[in-house]
C-alpha positions as CSV (number, residue, x, y, z in Angstrom):
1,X,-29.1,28.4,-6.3
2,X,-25.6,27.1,-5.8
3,X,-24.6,23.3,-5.0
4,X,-21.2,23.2,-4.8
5,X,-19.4,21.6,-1.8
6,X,-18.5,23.1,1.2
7,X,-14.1,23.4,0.5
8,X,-13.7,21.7,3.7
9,X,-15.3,18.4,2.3
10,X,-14.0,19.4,-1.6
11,X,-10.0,19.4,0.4
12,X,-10.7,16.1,2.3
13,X,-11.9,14.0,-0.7
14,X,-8.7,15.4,-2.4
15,X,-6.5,14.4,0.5
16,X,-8.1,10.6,0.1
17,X,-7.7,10.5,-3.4
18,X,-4.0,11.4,-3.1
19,X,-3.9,9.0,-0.3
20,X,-5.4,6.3,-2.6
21,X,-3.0,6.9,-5.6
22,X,0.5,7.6,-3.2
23,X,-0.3,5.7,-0.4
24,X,-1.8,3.2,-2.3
25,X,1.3,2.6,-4.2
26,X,3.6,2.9,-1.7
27,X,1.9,0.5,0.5
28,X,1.2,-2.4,-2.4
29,X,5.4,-1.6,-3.5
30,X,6.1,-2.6,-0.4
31,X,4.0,-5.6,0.3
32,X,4.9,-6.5,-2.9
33,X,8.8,-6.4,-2.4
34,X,8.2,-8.2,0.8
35,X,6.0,-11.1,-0.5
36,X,9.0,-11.8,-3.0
37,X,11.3,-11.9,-0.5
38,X,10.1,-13.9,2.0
39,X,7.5,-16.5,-0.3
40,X,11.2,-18.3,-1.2
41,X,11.9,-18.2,2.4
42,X,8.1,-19.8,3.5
43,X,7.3,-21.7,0.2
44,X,10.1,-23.0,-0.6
45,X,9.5,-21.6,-4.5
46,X,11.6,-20.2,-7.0
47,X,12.7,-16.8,-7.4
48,X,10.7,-16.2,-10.1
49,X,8.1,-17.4,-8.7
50,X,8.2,-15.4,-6.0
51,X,8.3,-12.4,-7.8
52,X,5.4,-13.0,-10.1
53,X,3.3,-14.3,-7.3
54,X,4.3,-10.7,-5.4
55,X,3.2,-8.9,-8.2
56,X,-0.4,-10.8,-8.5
57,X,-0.6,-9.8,-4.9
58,X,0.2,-6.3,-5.0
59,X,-2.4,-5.6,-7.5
60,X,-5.1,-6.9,-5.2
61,X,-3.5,-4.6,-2.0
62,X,-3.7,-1.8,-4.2
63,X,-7.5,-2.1,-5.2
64,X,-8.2,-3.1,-1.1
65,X,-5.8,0.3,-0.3
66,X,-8.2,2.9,-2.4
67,X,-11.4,1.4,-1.3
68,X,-10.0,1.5,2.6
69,X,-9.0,5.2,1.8
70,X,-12.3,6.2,1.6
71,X,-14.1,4.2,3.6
72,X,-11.8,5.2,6.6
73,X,-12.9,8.2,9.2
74,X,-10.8,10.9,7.8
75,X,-8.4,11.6,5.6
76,X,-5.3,11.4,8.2
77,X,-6.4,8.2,9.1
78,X,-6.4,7.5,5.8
79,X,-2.7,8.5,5.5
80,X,-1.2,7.1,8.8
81,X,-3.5,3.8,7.3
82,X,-1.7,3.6,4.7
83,X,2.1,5.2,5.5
84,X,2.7,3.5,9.2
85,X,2.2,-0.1,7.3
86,X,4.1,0.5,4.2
87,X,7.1,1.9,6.5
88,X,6.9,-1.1,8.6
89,X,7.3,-3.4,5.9
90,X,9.9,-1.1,4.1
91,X,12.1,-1.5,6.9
92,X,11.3,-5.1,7.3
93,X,12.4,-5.1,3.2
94,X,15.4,-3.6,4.0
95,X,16.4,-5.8,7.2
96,X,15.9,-8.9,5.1
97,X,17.1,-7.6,1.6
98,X,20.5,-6.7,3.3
99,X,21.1,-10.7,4.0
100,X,19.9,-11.9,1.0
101,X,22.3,-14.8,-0.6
């Protein structure tokens, strides 16, 4: 008797984990980079500060990013999820890192 997974299903839980590692990373980089540049801007603190308080953050995005990945639908909503956000914020990065003092 065989067991093994239908390659449909074995393909789709690849596709999330791949999701959870890139996207996951790309989407906690830049929520990270954001959160340091704009916690000076809200908070009033330190650069520093900022950074390591970013960096706190991130780690916490990242473990919310791989349990979203496969709790979502399918594995392209999984990606757009996880892409569309971190491109948002990328941009919004790169808008506010161009006018930094």
């Amino acid at each position: 008797m065989r067991l093994s997974a239908p390659l449909a299903y074995r393909l789709g839980v690849g596709s999330r984990a791949l999701a959870a590692i890139i996207g996951g990373y790309l989407l906690a980089a830049a929520s990270g980079a954001l959160l340091a540049l704009l916690l000076p801007r809200v908070l009033g603190t330190g650069r520093a500060d900022a950074v390591i308080g970013a960096t706190l953050a991130s780690f916490a995005i990242y473990a919310g990013a791989v349990i979203w990945v496969f709790a979502a639908r399918s594995a392209a909503r999984a990606w757009l999820g996880l892409l569309l956000p971190a491109a948002g914020m990328a941009a919004i990065v790169y808008l506010l890192y161009r006018n930094v003092p």
